[in-house]
C-alpha positions as CSV (number, residue, x, y, z in Angstrom):
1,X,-182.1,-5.0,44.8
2,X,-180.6,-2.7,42.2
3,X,-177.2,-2.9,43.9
4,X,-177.3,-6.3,43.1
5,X,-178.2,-5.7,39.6
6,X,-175.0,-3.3,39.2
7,X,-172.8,-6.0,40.7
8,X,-173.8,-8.3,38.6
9,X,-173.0,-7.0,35.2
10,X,-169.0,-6.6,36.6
11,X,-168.7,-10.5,36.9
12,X,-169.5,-10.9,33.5
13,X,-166.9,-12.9,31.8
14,X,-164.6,-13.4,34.8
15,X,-165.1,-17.5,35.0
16,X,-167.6,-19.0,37.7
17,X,-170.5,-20.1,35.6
18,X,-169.6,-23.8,34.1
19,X,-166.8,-22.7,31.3
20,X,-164.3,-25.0,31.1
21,X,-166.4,-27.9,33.1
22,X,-167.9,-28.9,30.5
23,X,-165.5,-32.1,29.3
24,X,-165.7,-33.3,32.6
25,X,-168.7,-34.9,32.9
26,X,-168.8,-36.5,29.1
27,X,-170.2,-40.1,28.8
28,X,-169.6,-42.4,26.1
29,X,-173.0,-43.6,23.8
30,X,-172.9,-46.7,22.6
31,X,-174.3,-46.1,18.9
32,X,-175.8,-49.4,18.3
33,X,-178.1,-48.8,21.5
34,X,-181.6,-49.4,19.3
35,X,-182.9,-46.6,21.8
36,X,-180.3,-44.4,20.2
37,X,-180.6,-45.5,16.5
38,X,-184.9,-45.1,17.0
39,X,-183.6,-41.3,18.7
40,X,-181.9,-40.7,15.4
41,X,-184.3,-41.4,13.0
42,X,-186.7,-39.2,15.4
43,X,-183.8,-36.4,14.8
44,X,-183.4,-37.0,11.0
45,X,-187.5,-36.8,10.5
46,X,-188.1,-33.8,13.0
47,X,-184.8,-31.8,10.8
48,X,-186.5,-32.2,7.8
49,X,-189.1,-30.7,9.1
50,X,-187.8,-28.0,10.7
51,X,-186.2,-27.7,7.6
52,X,-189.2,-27.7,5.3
53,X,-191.1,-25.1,7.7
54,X,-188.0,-22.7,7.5
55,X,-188.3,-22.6,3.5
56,X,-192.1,-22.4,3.9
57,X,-191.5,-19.3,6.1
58,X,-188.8,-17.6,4.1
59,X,-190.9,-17.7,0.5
60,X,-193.5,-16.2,2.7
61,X,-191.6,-13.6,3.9
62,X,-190.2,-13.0,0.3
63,X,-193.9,-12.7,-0.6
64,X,-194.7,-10.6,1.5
65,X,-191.6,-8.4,0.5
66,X,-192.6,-8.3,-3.0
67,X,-196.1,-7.8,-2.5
68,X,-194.9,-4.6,0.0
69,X,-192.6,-3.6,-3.1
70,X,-195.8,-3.6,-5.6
71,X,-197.8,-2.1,-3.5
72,X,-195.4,0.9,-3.1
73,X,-195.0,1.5,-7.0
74,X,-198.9,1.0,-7.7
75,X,-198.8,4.2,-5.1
76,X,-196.2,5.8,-7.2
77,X,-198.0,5.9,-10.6
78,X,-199.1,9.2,-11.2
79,X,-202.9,8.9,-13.3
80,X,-202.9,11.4,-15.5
């Protein structure tokens, strides 16, 4: 089994896998489909989203940052 893992790594980047199949197979959507339009207001409401969750999550983590950086200096304060 581990001579299989070594051979493995020396293929890397020497084609097989699907690069340069991927324009083969590409099918034309027709964008007035209602299925489609319903899919892309689906898209539209689940990006915002995503998008509101990813600011919610980095002011936490800047939070959590500052809060580390208080912390540290209240340690820091000699009491004399």
């Amino acid at each position: 089994m581990s001579a299989y893992r070594g051979n493995r790594r020396h293929h890397f980047g020497k084609g097989g896998g699907r690069r340069g199949r991927d324009h083969e197979n590409v099918a034309t959507v027709d964008e007035n489909n209602p299925i489609i339009q319903c899919f892309r207001e689906y898209a539209t409401i689940l990006d915002s989203k995503h998008d509101k969750y990813e600011r919610i999550v980095k002011i936490s983590r800047d939070i959590t940052i500052e809060s580390k950086r208080i912390i540290f200096l209240l340690h820091t304060i000699d009491p004399r």
